[in-house]
C-alpha positions as CSV (number, residue, x, y, z in Angstrom):
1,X,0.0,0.0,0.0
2,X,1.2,3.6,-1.0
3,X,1.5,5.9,2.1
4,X,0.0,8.8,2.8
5,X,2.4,11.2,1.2
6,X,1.8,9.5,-2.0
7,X,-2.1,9.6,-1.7
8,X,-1.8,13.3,-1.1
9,X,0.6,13.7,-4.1
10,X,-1.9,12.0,-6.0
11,X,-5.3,14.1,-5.5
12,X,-3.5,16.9,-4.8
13,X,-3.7,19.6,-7.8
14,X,-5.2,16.4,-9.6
15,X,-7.0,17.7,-13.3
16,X,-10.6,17.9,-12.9
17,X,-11.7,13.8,-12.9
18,X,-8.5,12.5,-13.9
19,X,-7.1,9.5,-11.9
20,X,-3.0,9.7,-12.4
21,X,-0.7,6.8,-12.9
22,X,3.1,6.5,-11.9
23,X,5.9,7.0,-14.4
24,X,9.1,5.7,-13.8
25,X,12.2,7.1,-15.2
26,X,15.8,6.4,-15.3
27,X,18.2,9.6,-15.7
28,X,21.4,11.0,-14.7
29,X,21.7,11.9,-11.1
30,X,22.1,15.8,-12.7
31,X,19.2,15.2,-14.7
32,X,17.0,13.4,-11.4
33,X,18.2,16.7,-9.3
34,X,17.5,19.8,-11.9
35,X,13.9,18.1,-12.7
36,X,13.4,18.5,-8.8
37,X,15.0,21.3,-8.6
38,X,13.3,22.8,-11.5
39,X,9.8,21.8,-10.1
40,X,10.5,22.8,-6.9
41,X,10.7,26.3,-8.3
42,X,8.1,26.2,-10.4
43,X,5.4,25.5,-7.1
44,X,7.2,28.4,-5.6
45,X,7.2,30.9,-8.0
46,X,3.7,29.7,-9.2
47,X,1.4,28.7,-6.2
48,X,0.3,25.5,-8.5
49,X,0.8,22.4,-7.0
50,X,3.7,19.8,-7.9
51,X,1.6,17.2,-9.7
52,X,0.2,20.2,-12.1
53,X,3.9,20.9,-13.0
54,X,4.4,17.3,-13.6
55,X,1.6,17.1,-15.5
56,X,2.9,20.1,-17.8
57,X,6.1,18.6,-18.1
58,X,4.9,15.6,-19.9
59,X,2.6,17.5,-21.1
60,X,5.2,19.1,-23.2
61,X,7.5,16.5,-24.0
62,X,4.7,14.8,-25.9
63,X,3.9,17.4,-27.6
64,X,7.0,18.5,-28.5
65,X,7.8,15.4,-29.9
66,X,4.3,15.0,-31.8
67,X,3.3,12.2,-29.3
């Protein structure tokens, strides 16, 4: 069972009616740290919550890549 943080992390800034999956990714430690990093920023600066940033990000990448 997921704990709580996860559960949280998951309804949390969650698009209207969407249930969210996990992705799991293998990058550089440099990569893993500026994503954070990167996201981490982006809540601050922007109030929205880290799962709407993550969503964005992926977001992007497929469409940047006509996905």
């Amino acid at each position: 069972m997921k704990d709580k943080s996860d559960r949280d992390l998951r309804t949390k800034g969650c698009p209207a009616g969407q249930d969210l999956a996990e992705i799991k990714l293998f990058v550089s430690e440099d990569l893993y740290r500026a994503f954070h990093r990167c996201v981490w920023i982006l809540v601050n600066e922007t109030g929205r919550s880290q799962v709407e940033i993550m969503h964005e990000v992926v977001h992007d990448f497929l469409v940047k890549h006509g996905c």
